[in-house]
C-alpha positions as CSV (number, residue, x, y, z in Angstrom):
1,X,0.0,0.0,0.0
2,X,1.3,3.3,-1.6
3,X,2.3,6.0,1.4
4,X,2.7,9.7,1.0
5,X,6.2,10.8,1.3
6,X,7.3,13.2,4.3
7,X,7.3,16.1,2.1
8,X,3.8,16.2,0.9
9,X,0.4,17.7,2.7
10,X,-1.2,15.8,5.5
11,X,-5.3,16.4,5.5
12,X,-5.5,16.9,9.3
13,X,-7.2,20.1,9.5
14,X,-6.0,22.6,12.4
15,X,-8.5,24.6,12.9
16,X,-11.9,25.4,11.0
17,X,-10.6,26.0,7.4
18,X,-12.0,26.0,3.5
19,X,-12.9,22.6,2.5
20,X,-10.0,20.4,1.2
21,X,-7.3,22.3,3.4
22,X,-4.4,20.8,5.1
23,X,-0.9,21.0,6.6
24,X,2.3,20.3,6.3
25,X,3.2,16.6,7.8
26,X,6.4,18.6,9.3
27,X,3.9,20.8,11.5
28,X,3.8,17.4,13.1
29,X,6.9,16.7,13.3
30,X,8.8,19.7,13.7
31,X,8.4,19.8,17.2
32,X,10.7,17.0,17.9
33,X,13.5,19.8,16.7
34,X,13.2,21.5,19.7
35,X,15.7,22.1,22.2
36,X,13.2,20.5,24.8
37,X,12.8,17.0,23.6
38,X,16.6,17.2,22.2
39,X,17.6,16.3,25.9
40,X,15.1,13.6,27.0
41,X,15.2,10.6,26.3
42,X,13.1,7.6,27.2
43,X,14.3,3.8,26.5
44,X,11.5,2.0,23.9
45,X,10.1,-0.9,26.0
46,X,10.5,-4.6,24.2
47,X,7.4,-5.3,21.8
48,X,7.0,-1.4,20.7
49,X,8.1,-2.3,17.8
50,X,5.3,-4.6,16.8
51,X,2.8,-2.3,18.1
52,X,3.9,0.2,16.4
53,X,3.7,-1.7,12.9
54,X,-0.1,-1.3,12.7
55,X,-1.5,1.3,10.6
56,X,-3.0,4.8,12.9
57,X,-5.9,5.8,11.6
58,X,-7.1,9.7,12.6
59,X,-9.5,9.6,15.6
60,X,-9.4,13.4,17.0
61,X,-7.5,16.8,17.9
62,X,-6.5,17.8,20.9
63,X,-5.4,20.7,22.5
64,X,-1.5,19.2,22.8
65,X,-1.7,16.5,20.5
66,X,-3.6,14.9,17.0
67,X,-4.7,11.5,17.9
68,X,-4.4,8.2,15.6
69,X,-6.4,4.6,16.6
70,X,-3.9,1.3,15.8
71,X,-5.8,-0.9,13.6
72,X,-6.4,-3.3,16.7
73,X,-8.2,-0.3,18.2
74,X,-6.3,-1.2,21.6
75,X,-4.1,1.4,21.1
76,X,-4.0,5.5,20.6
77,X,-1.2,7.0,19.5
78,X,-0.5,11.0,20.3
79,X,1.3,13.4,18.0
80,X,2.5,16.2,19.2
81,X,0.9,19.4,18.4
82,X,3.3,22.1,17.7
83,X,0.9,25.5,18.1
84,X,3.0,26.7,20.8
85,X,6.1,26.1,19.5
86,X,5.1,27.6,15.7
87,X,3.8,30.9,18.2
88,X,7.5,30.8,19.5
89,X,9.3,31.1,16.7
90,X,6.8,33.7,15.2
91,X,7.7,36.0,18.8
92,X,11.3,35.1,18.3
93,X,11.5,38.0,15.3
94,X,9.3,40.2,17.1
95,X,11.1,43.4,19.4
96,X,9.9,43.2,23.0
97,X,8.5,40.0,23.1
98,X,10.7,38.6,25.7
99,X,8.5,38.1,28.3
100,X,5.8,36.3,25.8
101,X,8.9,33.9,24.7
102,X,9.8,33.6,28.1
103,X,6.6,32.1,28.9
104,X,5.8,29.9,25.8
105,X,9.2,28.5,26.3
106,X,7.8,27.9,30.0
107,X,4.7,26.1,28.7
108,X,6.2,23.9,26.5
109,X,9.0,22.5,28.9
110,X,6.4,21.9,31.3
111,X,4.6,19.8,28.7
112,X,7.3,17.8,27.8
113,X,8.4,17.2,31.7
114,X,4.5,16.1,32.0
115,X,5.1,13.7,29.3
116,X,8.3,12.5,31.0
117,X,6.7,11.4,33.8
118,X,3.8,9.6,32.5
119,X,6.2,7.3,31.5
120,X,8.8,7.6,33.7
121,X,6.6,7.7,37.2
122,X,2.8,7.0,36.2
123,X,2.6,4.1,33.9
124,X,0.0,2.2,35.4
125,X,-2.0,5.5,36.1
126,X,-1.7,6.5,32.9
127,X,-1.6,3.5,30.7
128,X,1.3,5.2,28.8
129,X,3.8,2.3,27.0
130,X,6.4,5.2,25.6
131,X,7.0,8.2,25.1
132,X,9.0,9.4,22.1
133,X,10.6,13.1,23.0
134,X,14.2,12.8,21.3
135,X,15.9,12.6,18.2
136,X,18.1,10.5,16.6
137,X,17.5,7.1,18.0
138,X,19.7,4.0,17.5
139,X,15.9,1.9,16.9
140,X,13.8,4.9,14.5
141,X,10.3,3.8,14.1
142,X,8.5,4.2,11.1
143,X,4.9,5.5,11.7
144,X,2.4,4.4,9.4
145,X,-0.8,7.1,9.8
146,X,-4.0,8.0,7.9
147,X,-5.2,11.2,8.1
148,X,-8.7,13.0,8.7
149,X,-8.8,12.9,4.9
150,X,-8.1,9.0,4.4
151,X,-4.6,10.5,2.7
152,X,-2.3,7.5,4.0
153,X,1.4,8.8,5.2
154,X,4.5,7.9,6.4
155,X,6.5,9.6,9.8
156,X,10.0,9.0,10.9
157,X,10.4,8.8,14.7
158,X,13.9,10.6,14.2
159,X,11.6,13.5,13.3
160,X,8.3,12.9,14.8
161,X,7.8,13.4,18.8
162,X,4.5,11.1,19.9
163,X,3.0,9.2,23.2
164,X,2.3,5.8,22.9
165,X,-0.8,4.8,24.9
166,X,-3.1,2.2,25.7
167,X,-6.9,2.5,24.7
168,X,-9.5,3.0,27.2
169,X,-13.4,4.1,28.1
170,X,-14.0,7.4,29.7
171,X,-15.2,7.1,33.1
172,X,-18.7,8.7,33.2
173,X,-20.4,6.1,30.4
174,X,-18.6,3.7,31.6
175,X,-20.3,4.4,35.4
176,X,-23.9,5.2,33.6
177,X,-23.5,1.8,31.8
178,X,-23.1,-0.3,34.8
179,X,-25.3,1.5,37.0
180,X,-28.1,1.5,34.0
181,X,-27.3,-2.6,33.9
182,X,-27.9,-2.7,37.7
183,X,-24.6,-4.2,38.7
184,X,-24.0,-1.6,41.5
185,X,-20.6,-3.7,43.4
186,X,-19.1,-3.1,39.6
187,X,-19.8,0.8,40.0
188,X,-18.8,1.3,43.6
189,X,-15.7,-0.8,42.8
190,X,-15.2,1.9,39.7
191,X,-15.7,4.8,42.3
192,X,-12.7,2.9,45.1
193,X,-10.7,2.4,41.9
194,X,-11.1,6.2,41.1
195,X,-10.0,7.5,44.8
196,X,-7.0,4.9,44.2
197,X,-6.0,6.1,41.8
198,X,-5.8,10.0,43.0
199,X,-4.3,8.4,46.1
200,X,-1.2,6.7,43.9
201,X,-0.6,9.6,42.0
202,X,0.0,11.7,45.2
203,X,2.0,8.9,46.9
204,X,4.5,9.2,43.9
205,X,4.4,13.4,44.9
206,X,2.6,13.8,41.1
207,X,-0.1,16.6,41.2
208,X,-2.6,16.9,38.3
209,X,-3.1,20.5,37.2
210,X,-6.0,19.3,34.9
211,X,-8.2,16.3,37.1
212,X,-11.4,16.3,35.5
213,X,-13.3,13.3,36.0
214,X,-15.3,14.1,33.0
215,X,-12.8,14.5,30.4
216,X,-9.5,12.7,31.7
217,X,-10.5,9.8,33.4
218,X,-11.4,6.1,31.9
219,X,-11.0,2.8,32.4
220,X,-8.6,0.4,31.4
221,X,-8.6,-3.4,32.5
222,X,-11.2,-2.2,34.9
223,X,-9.0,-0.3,36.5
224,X,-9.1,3.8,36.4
225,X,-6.6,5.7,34.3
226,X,-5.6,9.6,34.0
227,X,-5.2,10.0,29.7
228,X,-4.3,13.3,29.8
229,X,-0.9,13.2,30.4
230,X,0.0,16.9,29.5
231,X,-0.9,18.8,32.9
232,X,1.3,16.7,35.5
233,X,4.1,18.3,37.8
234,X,6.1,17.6,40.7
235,X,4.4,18.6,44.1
236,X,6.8,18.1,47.7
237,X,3.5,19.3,49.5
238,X,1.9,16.2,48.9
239,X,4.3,14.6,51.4
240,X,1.6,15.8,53.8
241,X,-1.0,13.5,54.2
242,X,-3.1,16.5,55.2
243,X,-2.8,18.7,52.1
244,X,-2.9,15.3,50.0
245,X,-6.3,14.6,51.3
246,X,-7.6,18.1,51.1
247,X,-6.2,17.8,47.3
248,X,-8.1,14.9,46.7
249,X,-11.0,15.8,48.1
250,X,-10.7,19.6,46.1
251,X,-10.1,17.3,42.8
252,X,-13.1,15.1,43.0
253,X,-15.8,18.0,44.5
254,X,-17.1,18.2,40.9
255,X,-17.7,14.6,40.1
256,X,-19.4,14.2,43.7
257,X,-21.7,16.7,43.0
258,X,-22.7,15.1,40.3
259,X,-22.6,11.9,42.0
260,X,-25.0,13.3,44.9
261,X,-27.3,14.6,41.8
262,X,-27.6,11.3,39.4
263,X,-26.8,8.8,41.8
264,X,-27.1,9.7,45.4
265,X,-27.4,6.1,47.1
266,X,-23.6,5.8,46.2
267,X,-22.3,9.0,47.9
268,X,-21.9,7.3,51.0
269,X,-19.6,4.7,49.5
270,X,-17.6,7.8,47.9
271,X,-16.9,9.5,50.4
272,X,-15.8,6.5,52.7
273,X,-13.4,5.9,49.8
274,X,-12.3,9.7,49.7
275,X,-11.7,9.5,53.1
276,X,-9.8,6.3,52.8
């Protein structure tokens, strides 16, 4: 099967534009040219390489990354998206743009150490397998991708910065589902594995900047994940089991609101749990 070369347009569109429009397959992969994934790197696990042989078909945009499905759907894969980085250079020719620089520059290294520790610290919270942030590697990968456009491409990993990670459900269906099936030990067991989870990243001195129930957190293996890996940072106060519990507690007020609202019979068990 015939791929596009490196060179030629990817059809994943960036933001709304005229029909037919596309980008550059190096606005995905320029990133990786960066002076902030130049110095990390992260050691590919055994059997990436056979995972990585399926073809990624587009599945959705993020904020920080595009997002391709492997053909066994039991895996995502997560391009980086280079917005900020294509705003840095444009404020690198502008006078008295320091500060702006300064902070993009910021923003971006805190990504990347976010990324770092998915992998490095939260693998099982995160379901992450690798995490692809330098260049020239001694293994490259070749990354076999289909765009929004069903235009078929092909990206070097000595180029290309990406997150490996495994496939999951978001928590909320996931919850409705088993409660709407009656098998309410399943959904309590979902909410302890929830609190758990919160519990282990703060253990590991991790704090989430972005801990939406409702958007970052599913289920893999029947076990809760975190699959937004972009907001994570470093946190000595969580040494204190005191401010870790008042954390938690702060994280999860939203999702036991709505708890209390849809499902009220399981509030007690919640906040046992929270408490836990």
């Amino acid at each position: 099967m015939k791929y596009t070369p490196r060179g030629q347009k990817l059809g994943i569109w960036s933001a709304p534009k005229p029909r037919g429009s596309t980008i550059d397959p190096r606005e995905l992969s320029r990133c990786s040219k960066s002076k902030f994934l130049a110095v990390r790197g992260i050691k590919p696990p055994e059997g990436i390489q056979k995972i990585l042989n399926q073809e990624f078909r587009y599945f959705k945009r993020g904020a920080q990354c595009f997002v391709f499905l492997s053909e066994d759907k039991e895996y995502v894969l997560k391009i980086f998206n280079n917005r900020h980085l294509k705003q840095l250079r444009f404020f690198s020719f502008l006078p008295f743009s320091y500060e702006r620089k300064r902070m993009l520059e910021e923003q971006i290294d805190r990504s990347f150490q976010s990324y770092t520790l998915a992998t490095n610290d939260l693998s099982n919270e995160t379901g992450v397998l690798y995490a692809h942030l330098s260049l020239g590697n001694s293994s490259p990968f070749e990354l076999r991708i289909v765009d929004k456009l069903g235009i078929r491409h092909s990206l070097s990993s000595k180029e290309t910065g990406f997150l490996l990670q495994k496939r999951g459900t978001l928590f909320y269906p996931s919850l409705i589902k088993k409660m709407a099936e009656g098998r309410l030990e399943e959904a309590k067991e979902m909410i302890s594995s929830l609190t758990v989870l919160i519990s282990r990243c703060q253990a590991k001195g991790v704090a989430n900047q972005d801990p939406s129930v409702r958007k970052n957190v599913g289920m893999i293996d029947n076990r809760c994940v975190i699959f937004d890996v972009g907001r994570f940072s470093k946190d000595d106060l969580l040494k204190d089991p005191l401010y870790a519990q008042k954390k938690k507690c702060y994280h999860l007020r939203r999702f036991r609101k709505w708890l209390l609202k849809n499902y009220p019979h399981l509030i007690e068990h919640f906040d046992r749990e929270c408490q836990a």
